[in-house]
C-alpha positions as CSV (number, residue, x, y, z in Angstrom):
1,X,94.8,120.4,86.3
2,X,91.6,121.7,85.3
3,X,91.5,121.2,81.5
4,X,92.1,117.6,80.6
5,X,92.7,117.8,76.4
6,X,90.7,115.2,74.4
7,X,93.9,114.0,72.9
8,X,93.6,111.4,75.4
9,X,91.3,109.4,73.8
10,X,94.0,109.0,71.1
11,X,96.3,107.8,74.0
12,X,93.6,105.0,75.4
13,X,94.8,101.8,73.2
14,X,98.9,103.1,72.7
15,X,99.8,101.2,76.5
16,X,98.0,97.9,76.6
17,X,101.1,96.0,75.3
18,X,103.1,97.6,78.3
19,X,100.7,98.6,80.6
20,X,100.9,97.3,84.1
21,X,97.2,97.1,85.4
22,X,96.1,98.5,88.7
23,X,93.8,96.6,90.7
24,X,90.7,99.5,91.7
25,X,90.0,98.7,95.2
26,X,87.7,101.2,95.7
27,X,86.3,104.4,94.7
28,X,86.2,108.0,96.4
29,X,83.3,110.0,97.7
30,X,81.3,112.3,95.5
31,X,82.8,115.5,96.4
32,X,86.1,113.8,95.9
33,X,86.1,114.6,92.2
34,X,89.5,115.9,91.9
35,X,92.4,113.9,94.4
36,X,95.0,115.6,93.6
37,X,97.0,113.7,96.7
38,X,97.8,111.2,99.2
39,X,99.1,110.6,102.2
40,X,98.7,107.7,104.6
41,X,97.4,109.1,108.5
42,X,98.0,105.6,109.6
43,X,98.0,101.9,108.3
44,X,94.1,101.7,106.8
45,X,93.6,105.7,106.6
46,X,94.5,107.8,103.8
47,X,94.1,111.9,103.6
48,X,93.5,113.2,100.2
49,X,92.4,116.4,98.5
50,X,90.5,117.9,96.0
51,X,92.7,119.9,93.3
52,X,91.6,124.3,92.5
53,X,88.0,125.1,92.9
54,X,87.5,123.2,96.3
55,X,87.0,124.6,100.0
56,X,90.4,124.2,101.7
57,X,89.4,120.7,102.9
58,X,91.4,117.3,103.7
59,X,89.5,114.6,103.7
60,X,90.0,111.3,105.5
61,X,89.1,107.9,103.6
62,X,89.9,104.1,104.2
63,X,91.7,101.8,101.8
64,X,88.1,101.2,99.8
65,X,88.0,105.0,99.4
66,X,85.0,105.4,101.8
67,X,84.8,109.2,103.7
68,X,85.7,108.7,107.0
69,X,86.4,112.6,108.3
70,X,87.2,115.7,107.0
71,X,88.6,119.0,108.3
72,X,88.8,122.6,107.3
73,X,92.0,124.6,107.2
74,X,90.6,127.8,108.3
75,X,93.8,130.2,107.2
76,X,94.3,128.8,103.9
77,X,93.1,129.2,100.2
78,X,92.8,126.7,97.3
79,X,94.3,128.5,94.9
80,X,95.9,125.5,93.1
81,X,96.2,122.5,95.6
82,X,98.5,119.7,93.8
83,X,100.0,117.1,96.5
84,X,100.8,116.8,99.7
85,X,103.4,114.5,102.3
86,X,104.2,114.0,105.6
87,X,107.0,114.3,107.6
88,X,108.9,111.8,110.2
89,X,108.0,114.5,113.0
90,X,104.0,113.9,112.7
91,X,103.2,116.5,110.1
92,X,101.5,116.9,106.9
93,X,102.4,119.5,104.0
94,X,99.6,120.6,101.9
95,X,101.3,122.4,98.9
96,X,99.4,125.0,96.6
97,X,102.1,124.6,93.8
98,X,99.9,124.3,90.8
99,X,100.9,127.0,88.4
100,X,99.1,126.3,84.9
101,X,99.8,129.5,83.7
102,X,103.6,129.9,85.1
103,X,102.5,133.4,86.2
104,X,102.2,132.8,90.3
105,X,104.9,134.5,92.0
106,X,104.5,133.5,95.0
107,X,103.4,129.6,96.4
108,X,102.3,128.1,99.6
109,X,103.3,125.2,101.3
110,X,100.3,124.8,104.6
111,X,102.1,123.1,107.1
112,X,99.5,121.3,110.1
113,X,100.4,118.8,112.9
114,X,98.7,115.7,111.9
115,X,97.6,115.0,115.7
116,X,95.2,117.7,115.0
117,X,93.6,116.6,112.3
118,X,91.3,113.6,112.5
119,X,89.6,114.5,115.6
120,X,88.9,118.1,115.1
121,X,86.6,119.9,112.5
122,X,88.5,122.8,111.8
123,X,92.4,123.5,112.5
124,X,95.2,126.4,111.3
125,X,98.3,125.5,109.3
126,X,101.8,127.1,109.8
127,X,102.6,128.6,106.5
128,X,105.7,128.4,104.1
129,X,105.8,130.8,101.0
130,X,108.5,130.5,98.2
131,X,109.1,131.6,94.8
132,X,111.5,130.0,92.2
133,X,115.3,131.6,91.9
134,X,115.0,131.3,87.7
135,X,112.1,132.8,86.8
136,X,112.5,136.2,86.1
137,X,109.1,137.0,84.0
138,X,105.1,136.1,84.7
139,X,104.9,134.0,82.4
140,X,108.0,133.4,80.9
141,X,108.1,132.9,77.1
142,X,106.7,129.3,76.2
143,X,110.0,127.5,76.2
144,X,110.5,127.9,79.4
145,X,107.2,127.5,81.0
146,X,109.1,124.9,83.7
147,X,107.0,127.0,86.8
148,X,104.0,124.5,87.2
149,X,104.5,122.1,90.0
150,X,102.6,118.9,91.2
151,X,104.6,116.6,93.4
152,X,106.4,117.5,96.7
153,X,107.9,115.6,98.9
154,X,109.7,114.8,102.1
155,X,114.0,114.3,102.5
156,X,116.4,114.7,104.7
157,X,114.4,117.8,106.5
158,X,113.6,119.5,103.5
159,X,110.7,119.8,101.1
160,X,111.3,118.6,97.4
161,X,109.0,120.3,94.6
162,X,108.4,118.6,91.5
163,X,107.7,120.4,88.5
164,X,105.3,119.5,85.7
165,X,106.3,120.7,82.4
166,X,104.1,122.7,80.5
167,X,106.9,124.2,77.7
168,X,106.6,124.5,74.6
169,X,108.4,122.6,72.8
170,X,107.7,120.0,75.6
171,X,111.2,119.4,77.0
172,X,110.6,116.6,79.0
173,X,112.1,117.5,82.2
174,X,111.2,117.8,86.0
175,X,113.2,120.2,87.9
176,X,113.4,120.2,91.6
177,X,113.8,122.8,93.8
178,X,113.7,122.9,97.9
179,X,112.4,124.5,100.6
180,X,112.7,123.9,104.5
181,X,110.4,122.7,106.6
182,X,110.2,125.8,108.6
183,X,107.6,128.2,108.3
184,X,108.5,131.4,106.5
185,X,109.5,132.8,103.3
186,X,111.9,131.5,100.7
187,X,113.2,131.6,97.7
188,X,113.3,127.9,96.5
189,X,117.1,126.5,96.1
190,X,117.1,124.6,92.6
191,X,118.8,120.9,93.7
192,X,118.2,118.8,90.4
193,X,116.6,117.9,87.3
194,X,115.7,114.8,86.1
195,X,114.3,113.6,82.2
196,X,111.1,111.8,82.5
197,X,110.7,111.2,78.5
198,X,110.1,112.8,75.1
199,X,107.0,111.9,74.3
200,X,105.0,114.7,75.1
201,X,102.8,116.4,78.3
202,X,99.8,113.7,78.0
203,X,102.6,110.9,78.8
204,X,106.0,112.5,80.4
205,X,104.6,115.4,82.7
206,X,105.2,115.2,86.4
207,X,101.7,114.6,88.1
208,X,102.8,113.7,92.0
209,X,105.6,112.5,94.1
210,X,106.4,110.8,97.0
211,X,109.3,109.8,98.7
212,X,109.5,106.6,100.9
213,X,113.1,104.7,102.4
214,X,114.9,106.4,99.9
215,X,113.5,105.7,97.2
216,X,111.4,108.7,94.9
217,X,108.0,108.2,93.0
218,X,107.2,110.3,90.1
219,X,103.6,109.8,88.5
220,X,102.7,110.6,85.1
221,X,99.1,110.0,83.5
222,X,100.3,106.2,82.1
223,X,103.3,105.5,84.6
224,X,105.2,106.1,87.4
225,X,109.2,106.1,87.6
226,X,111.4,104.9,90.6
227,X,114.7,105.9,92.1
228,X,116.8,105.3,94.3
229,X,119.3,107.6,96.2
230,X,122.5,106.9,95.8
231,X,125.4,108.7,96.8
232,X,123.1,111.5,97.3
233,X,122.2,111.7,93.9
234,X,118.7,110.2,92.3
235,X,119.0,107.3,90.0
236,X,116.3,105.7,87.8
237,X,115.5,102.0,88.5
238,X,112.7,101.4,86.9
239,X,109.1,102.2,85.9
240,X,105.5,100.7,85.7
241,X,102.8,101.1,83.0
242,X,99.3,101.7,84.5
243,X,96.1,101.0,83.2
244,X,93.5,102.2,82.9
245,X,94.6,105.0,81.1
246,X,93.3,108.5,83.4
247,X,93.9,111.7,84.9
248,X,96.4,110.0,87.9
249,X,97.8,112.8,90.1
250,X,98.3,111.3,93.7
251,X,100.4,108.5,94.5
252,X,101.5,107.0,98.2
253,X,103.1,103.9,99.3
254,X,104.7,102.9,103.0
255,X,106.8,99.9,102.1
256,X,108.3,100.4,98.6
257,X,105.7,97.2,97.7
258,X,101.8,98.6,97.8
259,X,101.3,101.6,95.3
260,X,97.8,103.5,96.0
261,X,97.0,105.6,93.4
262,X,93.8,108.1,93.2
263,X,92.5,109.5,89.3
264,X,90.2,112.8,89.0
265,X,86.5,112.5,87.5
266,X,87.3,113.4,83.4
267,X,83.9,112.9,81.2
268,X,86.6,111.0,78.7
269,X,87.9,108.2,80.2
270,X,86.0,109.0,84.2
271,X,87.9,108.7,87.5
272,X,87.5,109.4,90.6
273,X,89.2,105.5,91.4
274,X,91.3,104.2,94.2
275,X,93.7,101.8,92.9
276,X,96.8,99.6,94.3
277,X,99.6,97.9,92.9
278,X,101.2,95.3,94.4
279,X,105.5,95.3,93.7
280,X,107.4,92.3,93.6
């Protein structure tokens, strides 16, 4: 998300009380400015990515954030980068989902065989294009601007896409709709919706997701939620407050107990962090 309102600065004291604090093990390269997601290549390498205005670039860092590699995807476009996940088959989704505006009617999921990626300098993705079965107008009226997205993830041999509200009045929910695996082009099937809060976009909007054992992450800016499938059906379980208060929008872990966590560079409250949690 490109325009980070100073209402934040408001929100900087409201979670100390509550606030879980991550431990920042590291920070990310300079031209790392905007992680917008992560995904683990193997146990001490993580690939992120810059959010819109970046060349179409993954980039390869180790658990202290340090640049390790980084490859082009030649037959892509930034247009709105937002997360990105990998699959139990040895590949990693790169989804253009971001929709600020709700007025894209068409997004791109960049599909790329993660063999190829670390010891090459420039690779081509298989591509996945979908729009959303509800949305009928671009934009839609304000109250139900539900068309931004910025988690996906990986289930059952589909891709889940996690919206980020951005309606007015703020609804607090995250709707998710699916796509397969498969490259081609879809309409998106709407599977569920889930209530992340009421208080309002800077504290209850969707920033990433990840999936791992059965178990779903949702970030927001001061939290993220967990659930556990059940039955086939997604079931809170808990959440943890994170300080310090930023821009979070990535968010991986491989063993339901280490949390890594990546923040964009804001002039307000800076960024550009790597940070890890440790679950009981």
């Amino acid at each position: 998300m490109k325009v980070f309102k100073y209402i934040i600065v408001l929100l900087l004291g409201h979670f100390s009380a509550y606030g879980q604090k991550l431990v920042r093990i590291g920070s990310l390269p300079d031209r790392v400015n905007e992680s917008s997601g992560l995904a683990f290549y193997n146990d001490s390498l993580l690939i992120t990515h810059n959010d819109s205005g970046d060349k179409t670039t993954l980039y390869f860092v180790n658990l202290k954030g340090k640049l390790i590699h980084q490859v082009l995807i030649e037959n892509a476009a930034n247009t709105d980068w937002e997360d990105i996940c990998t699959d139990d088959r040895g590949n990693i989704y790169v989804g253009d989902i971001g929709n600020n505006h709700n007025n894209r009617k068409s997004l791109t999921i960049y599909k790329i065989s993660m063999h190829q990626l670390l010891g090459k300098e420039k690779v081509t993705a298989e591509i996945i294009s979908f729009s959303y079965p509800d949305q009928h107008t671009f934009p839609p009226i304000d109250s139900l601007k539900n068309f931004d997205a910025e988690g996906l993830a990986y289930h059952n041999d589909s891709l889940l896409i996690f919206t980020k509200c951005r309606a007015n009045p703020f609804n607090g929910y995250s709707y998710c709709y699916k796509v397969p695996t498969t490259p081609g082009k879809y309409v998106a099937r709407k599977s569920f919706e889930l209530f992340i809060g009421n208080k309002g976009f800077m504290k209850d909007a969707v920033t990433a997701a990840t999936i791992c054992k059965d178990k779903l992450y949702l970030l927001t800016y001061n939290r993220f939620l967990i659930y556990t499938n059940q039955h086939e059906k997604w079931v809170y379980q808990e959440q943890h407050f994170t300080q310090p208060y930023s821009q979070k929008e990535a968010i991986i872990t491989k063993d339901n107990q280490q949390i890594y966590i990546t923040d964009e560079v804001q002039k307000i409250v800076g960024g550009g962090k790597l940070y890890k949690m440790e679950l009981k």
